[in-house]
Legacy VTK file of the C-alpha trace (Angstrom):
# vtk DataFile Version 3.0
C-alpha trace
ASCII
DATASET POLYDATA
POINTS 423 float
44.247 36.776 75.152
41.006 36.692 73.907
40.703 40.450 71.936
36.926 40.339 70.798
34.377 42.966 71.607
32.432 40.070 72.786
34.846 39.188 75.820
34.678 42.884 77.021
30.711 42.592 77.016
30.919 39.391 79.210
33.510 41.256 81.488
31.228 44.547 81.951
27.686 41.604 82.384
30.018 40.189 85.846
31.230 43.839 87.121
29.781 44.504 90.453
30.232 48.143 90.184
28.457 48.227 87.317
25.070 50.094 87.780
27.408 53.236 89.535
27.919 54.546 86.096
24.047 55.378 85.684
24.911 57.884 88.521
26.579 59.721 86.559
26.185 62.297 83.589
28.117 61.093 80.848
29.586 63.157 77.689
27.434 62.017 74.614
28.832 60.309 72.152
32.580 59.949 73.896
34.871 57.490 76.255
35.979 59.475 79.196
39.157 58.579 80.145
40.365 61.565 81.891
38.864 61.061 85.451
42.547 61.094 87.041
42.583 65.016 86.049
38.316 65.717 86.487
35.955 63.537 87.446
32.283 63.432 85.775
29.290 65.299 87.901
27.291 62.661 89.222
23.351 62.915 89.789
23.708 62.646 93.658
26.297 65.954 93.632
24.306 67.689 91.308
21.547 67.281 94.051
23.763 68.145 97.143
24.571 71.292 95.601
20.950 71.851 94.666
19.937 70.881 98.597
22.813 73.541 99.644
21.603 76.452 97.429
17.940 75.498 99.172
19.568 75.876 102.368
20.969 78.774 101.719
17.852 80.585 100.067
15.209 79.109 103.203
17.559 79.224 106.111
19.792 82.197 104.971
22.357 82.439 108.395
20.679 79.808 110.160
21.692 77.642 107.817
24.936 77.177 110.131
23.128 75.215 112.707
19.903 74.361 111.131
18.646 71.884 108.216
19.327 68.568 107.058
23.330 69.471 106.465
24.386 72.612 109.572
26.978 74.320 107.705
28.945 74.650 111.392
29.707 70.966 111.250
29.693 69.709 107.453
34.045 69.868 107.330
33.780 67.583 109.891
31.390 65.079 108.598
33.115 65.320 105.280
36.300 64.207 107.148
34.270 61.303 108.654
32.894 59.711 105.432
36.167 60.170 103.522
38.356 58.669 106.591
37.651 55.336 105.050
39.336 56.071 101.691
42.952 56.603 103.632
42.928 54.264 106.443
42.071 57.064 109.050
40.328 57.997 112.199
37.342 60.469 111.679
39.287 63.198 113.652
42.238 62.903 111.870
40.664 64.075 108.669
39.411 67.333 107.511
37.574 68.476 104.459
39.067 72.068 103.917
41.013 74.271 101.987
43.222 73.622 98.419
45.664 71.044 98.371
48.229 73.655 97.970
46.886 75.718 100.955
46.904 72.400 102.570
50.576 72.115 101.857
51.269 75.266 102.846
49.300 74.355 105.982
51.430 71.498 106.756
54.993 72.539 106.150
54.280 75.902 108.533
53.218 73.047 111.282
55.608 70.601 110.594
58.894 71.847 108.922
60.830 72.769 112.171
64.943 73.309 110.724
66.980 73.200 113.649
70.865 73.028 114.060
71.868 70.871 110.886
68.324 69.430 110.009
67.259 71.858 107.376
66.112 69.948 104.200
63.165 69.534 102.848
62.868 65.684 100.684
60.411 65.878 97.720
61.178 64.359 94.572
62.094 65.279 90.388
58.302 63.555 89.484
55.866 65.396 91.820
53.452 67.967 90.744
55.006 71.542 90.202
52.499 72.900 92.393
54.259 70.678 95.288
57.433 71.985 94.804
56.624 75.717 94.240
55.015 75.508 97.420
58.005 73.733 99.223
59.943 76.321 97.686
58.390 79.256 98.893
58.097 77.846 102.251
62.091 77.447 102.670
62.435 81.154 101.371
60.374 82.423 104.108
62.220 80.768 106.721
65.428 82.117 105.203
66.859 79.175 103.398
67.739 78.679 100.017
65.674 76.341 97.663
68.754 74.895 95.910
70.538 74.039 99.019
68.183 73.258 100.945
65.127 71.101 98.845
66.482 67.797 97.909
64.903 65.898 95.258
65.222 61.906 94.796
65.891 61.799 90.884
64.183 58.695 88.937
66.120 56.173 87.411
64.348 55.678 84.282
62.430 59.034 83.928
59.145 57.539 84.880
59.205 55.890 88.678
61.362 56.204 91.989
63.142 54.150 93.979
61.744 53.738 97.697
65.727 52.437 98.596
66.664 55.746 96.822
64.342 57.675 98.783
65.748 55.929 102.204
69.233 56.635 101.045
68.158 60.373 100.763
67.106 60.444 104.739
69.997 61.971 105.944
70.847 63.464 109.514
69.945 66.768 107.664
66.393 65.960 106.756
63.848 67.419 108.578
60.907 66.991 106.216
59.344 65.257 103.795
56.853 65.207 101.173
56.023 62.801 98.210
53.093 61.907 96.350
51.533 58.531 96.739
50.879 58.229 93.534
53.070 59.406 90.831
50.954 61.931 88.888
52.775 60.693 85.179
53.543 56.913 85.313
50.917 56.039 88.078
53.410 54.713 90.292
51.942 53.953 93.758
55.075 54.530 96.203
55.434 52.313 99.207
54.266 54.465 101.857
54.539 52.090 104.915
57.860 51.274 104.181
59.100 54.714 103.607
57.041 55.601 106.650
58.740 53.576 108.686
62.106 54.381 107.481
61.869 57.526 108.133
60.325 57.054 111.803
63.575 55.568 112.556
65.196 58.647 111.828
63.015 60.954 113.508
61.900 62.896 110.399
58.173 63.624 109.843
56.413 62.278 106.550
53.655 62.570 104.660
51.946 62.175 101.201
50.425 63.688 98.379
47.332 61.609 97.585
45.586 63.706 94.790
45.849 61.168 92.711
45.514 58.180 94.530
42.371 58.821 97.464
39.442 56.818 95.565
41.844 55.089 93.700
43.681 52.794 95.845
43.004 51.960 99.355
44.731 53.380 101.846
46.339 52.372 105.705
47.650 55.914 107.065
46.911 55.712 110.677
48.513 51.711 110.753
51.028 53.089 108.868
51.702 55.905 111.314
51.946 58.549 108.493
52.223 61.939 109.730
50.531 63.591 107.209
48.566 63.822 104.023
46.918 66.302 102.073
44.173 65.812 98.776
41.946 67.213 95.681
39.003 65.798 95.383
37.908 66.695 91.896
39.873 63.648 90.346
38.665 60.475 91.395
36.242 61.287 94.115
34.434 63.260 91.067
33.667 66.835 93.345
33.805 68.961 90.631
36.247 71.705 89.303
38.014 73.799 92.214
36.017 71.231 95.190
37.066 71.686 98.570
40.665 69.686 99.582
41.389 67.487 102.302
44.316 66.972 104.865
44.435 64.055 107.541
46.751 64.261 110.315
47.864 61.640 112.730
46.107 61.754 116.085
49.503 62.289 117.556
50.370 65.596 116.250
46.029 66.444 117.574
46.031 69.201 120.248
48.907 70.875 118.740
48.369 74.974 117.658
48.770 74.807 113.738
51.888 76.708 112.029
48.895 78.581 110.154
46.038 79.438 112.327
42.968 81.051 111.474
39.306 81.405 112.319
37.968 77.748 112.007
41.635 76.930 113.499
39.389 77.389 116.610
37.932 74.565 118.998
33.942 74.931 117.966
32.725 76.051 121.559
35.216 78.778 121.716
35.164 79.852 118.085
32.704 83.027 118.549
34.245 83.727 122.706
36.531 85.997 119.881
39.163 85.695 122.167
42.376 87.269 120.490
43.969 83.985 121.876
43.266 80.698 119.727
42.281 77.270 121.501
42.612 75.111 119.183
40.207 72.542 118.052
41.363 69.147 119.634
41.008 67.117 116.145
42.199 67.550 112.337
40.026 70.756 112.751
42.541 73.153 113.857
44.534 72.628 110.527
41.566 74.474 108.895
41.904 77.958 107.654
38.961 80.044 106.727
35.335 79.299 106.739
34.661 76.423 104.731
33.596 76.592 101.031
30.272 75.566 101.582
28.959 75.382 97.663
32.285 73.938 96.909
32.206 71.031 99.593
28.204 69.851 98.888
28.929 67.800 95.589
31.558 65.804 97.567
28.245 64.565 99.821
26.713 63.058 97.329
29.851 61.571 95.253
31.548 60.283 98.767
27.410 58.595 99.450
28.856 56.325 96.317
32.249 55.487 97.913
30.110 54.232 101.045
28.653 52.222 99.123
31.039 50.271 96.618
33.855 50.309 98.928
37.100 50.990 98.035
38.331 47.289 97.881
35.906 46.473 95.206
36.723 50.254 93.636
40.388 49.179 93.056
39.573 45.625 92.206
37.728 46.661 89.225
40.796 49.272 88.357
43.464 47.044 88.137
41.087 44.557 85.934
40.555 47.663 83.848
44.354 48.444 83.277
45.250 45.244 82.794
42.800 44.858 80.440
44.028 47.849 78.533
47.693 47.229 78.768
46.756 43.527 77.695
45.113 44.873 74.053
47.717 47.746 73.564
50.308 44.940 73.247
48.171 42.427 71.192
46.540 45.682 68.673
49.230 48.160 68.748
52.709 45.912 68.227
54.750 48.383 66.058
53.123 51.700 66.161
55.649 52.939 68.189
54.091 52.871 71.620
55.507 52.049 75.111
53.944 51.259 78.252
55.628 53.590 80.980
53.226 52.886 84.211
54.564 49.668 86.128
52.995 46.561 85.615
52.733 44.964 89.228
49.207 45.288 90.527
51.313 46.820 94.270
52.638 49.457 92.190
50.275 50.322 89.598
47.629 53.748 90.078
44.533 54.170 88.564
45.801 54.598 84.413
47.564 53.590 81.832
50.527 55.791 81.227
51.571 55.306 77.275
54.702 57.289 75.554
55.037 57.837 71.759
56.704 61.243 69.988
53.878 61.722 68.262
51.531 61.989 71.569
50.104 65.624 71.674
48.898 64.683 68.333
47.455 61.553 68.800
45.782 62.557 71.854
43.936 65.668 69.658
43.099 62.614 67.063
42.086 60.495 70.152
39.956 63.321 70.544
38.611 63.613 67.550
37.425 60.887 67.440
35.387 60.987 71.211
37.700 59.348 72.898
39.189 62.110 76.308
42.599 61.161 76.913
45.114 63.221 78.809
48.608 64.773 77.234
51.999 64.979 79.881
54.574 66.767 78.280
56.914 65.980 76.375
55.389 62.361 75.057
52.934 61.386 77.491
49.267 59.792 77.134
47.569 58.923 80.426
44.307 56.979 79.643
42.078 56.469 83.190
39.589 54.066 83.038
37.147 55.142 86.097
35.724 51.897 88.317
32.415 53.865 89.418
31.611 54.917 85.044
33.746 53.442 82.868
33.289 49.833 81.187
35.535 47.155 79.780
33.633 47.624 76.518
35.161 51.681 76.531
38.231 50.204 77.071
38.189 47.973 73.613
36.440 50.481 71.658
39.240 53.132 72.575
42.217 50.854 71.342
40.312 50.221 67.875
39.835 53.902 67.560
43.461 54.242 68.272
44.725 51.506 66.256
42.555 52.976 63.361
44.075 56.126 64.069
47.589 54.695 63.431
47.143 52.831 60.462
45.354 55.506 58.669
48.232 58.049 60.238
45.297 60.618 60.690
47.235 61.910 63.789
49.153 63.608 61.395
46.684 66.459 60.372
47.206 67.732 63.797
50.165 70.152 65.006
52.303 67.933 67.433
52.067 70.518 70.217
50.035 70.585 73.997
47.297 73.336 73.880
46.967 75.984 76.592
45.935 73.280 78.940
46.576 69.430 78.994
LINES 1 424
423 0 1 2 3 4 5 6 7 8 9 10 11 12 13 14 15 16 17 18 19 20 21 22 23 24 25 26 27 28 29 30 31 32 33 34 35 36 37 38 39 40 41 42 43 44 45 46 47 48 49 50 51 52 53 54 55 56 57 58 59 60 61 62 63 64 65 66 67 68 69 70 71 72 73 74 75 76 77 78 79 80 81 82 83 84 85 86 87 88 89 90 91 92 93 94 95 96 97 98 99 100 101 102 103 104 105 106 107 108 109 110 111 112 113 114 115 116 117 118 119 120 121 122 123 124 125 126 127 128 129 130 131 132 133 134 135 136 137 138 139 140 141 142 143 144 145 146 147 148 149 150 151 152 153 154 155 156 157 158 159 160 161 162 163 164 165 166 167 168 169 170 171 172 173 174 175 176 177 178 179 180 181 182 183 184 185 186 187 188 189 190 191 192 193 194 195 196 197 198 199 200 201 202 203 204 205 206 207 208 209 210 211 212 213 214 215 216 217 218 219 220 221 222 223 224 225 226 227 228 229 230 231 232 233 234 235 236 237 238 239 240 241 242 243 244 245 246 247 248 249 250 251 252 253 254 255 256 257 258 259 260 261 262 263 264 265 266 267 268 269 270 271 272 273 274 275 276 277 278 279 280 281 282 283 284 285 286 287 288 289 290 291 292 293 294 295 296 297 298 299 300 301 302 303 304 305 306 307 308 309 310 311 312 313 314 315 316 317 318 319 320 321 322 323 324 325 326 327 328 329 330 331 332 333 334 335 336 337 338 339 340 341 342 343 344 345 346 347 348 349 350 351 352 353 354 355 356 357 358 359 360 361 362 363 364 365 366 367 368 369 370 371 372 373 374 375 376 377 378 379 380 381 382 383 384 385 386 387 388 389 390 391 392 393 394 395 396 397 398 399 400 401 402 403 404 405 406 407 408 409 410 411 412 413 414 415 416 417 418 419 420 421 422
């Protein structure tokens, strides 16, 4: 392959997607390659949540049904612009909540254990968070969490099986949750399939897309998916602690939610106060509380920029980006101990590079350093995330010479080989 700075310049003059990255505010003097855990603020959410506060100060209450953005209806119009990024129907998606909340949300409407169907399926590579929330939800209907939540185990330590999974649908299943993107190695699972599979034994389904929604495109209403829940302060770049999302299949619509609560409510009976809910007819009356208005403006603006580049070109540009990166790690790095751990086919491969070396905690504070932002997985984990909307090929070049300078020189070794209090 052709490794010269040069090549990496032509590859960034023919990008498309190109002039996106002038949206956003970018850390001086540093290669951001941590997108997949925070995305970067972007001019257009930085105004949203300027327009918001202005709302707020000129329209004070009225603000719920007057201005540019009625605060009344915004959940909803989220859950329309971000129904392209899944595959959905604007009804079936709602911008609300946490994605654990949304979880929690979920499991109360759709984890029904009767007679022998009891389990819950997850998985030994999802996100804790997942699993203490499965968890908990199993205790409270009386059930034990090491009987009762069954976990597909991987293989090789870094990606799952979907014939494993299938195997795991027994007649005692009656739930399941899995990401659609594997958090470490950047697996993407096979969703249809698994979909399917378990359609055919009457269990519901439904996926964890925090780290694949503006990533990858997705087909969840084809698909007939029953569920899915989302951040959206990874790659659709709303900011620390943004407003979630949660679709739900227009065939579970109409349907009280296991968790109801005041914007559970149909909108023209919320404030009847009736003691009695009526449930809003769409995704709507999965919500909660009243929406997190300052939380959800930045996604306006950052989902304006989806709209536009389309998630087709969006993961085009990705998997260039990762190959690109995989392709110098092998040609600049033979024999500094590193491995690639994310899979290799385009199908299966997220939005990063997932590298593993027992010297990783350190390298990644050398990485550091150095400007480059990578992200550390315990125990030996280096996830590097080359962002299609603001990172360039030329990034991706620069970071392996800083690493590969970083290796021969060994200065990874001033550094304690240890996480710090977050990674």
């Amino acid at each position: 392959m052709n490794i010269e700075k040069t090549y990496a310049a032509s590859l960034d003059q023919q990008d498309d997607l190109a002039n996106f990255r002038n949206e956003f505010y970018l850390p001086k003097n540093t290669i951001y390659l941590d997108g997949n855990s925070l995305g970067l603020l972007s001019k257009r959410a930085e105004n949203k949540i300027n327009d918001m506060v202005e709302s707020w100060k000129h329209h004070a209450i009225d603000g719920w049904t007057e201005g540019s953005q009625p605060w009344y209806y915004l959940s909803e119009k989220l859950g329309a612009m971000s129904a392209p990024l899944i595959g959905a129907k604007p009804e079936e998606v709602m911008i609300t909540g946490s994605t654990t909340i949304n979880l929690h949300q979920i499991t109360a409407s759709f984890y029904k254990p009767e007679g022998k169907r009891t389990k819950i399926l997850a998985d030994t590579l999802n996100f804790p968070s997942d699993i203490y929330a499965l968890k908990s939800q199993l205790k409270l209907k009386g059930y034990d969490p090491d009987e009762h939540l069954v976990q597909v185990k991987s293989k090789d330590g870094h990606t799952l099986s979907t014939q494993d999974i299938v195997e795991a649908m027994t007649d005692e299943t009656a739930f399941i949750v899995l990401p659609g993107v594997l958090y470490r190695s950047g697996q993407v699972l096979d969703m249809q399939t698994l979909t399917r599979e378990a359609h055919k034994r009457d269990i519901p389904i439904g996926f964890d897309l925090c780290h694949s929604i503006g990533s990858i495109p997705h087909q969840l209403s084809e698909w007939g998916v029953d569920f899915a829940f989302w951040c959206t302060y990874k790659h659709l770049n709303a900011g620390p602690g943004s407003v979630a999302g949660l679709y739900v299949n227009e065939k579970h619509l109409c349907h009280e939610p296991g968790l109801a609560g005041w914007f559970s409510s149909a909108k023209d009976k919320q404030f009847d106060m009736e003691h009695t809910l009526t449930p809003a007819q769409d995704a709507g009356a999965y919500q909660i509380g009243t929406p997190h208005l300052l939380s959800a403006a930045p996604l306006l603006g950052s989902l304006e920029m989806f709209q536009e580049a389309g998630i087709e070109k969006i993961r085009k540009k990705s998997l260039q980006l990762t190959q690109y990166f995989m392709e110098l790690i092998e040609s600049e790095l033979t024999g500094f101990g590193f491995t690639i751990a994310n899979p290799r086919d385009t199908a299966m491969r997220g939005g990063h590079v997932y590298l593993e070396h027992p010297d990783a905690a350190r390298i990644c504070k050398a990485l550091k350093a150095d400007g480059v932002i990578p992200d550390f997985r315990k125990p030996n984990g280096i996830r590097l995330a080359p962002v299609a909307l603001y990172n360039t090929f030329t990034e991706v070049w620069e970071t392996i010479q800083i690493l590969k300078t970083i290796m021969k020189e060994e200065r990874y070794q001033s550094y304690v080989n240890e996480r710090g209090v977050i990674a």
